[in-house]
LUMSEPA-486953 format. One record per residue (C-alpha): residue in three letters; x, y, z; residue number from 1. Coordinates in nm, 3 decimals. Example, Ala and Ser with C-alpha at 12.3 -4.5 7.8 and 13.67 -1.06 7.14 Angstrom:
LUMSEPA-486953
 zagu       x       y       z keke
  ALA   1.230  -0.450   0.780    1
  SER   1.367  -0.106   0.714    2
//
This chain:
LUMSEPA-486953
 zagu       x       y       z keke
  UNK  -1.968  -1.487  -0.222    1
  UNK  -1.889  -1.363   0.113    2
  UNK  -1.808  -1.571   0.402    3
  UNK  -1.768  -1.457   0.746    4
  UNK  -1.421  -1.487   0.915    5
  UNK  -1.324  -1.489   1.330    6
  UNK  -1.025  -1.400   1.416    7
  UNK  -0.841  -1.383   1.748    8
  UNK  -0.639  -1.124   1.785    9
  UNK  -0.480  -0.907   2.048   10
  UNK  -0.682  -0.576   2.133   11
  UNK  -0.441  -0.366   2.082   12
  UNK  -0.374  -0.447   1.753   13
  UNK  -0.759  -0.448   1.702   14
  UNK  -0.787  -0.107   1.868   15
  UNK  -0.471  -0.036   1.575   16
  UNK  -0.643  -0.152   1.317   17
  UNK  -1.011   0.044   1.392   18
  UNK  -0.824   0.329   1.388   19
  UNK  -0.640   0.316   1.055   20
  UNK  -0.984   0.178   0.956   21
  UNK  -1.142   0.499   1.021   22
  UNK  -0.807   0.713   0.887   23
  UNK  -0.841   0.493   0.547   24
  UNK  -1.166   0.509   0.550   25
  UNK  -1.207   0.127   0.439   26
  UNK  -1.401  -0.124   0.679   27
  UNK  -1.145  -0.370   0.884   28
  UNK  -1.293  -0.629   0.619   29
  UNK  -1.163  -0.463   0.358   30
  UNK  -0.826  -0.399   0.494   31
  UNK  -0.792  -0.805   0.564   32
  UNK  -0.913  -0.907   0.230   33
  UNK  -0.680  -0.615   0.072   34
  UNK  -0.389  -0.739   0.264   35
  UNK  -0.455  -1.131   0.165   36
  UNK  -0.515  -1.016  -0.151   37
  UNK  -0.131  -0.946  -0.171   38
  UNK  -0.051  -1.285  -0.030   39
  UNK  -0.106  -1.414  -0.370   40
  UNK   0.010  -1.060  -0.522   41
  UNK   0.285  -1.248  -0.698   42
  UNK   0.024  -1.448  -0.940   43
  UNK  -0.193  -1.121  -0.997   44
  UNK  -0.061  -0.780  -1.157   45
  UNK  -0.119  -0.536  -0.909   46
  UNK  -0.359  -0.307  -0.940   47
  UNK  -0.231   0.057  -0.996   48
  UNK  -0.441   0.344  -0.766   49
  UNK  -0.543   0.655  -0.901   50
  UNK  -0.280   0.812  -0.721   51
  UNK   0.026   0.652  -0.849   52
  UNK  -0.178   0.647  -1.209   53
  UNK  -0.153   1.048  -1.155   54
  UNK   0.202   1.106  -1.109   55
  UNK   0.270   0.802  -1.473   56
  UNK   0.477   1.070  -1.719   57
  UNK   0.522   1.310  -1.425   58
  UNK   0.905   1.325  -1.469   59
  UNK   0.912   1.287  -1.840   60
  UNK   1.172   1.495  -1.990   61
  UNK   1.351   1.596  -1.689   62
  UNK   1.636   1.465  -1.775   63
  UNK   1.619   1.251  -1.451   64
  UNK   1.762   0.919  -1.441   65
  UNK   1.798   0.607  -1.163   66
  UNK   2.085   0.687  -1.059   67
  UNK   2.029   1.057  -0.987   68
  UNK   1.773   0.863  -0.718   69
  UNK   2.039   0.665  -0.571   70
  UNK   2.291   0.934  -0.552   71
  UNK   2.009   1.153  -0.327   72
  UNK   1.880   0.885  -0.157   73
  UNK   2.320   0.841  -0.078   74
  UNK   2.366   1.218   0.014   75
  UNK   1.998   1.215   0.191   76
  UNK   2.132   0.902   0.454   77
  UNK   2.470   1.066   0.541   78
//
């Protein structure tokens, strides 16, 4: 069930927020319940987005390992 919610809030950060609204292309509703959502992340398994499902395997047999990562990330911040 869906209750409505008022918040106060400065209008700049509203004016923020409509416009990654609109970018996301999620209602301002959403993006609040999304973000409390993750309040509580740390009792629920996060859900995995298409996205980051696409790219599972991705580097599979590349040889590639964590600390390849940190040694760019080390020569990338230099």
């Amino acid at each position: 069930m869906n209750t409505k919610l008022t918040l106060r809030l400065d209008e700049e950060l509203i004016d923020r927020a409509k416009r990654h609204s609109a970018k996301s292309g999620k209602s301002v509703s959403k993006l609040v319940s999304d973000y409390f959502s993750l309040i509580d992340a740390d009792t629920a398994p996060a859900e995995i987005t298409p996205r980051v499902r696409s790219l599972r395997g991705a580097l599979a047999g590349s040889g590639l390992e964590e600390c390849d990562y940190r040694r760019h990330l080390e020569d990338k911040h230099r």
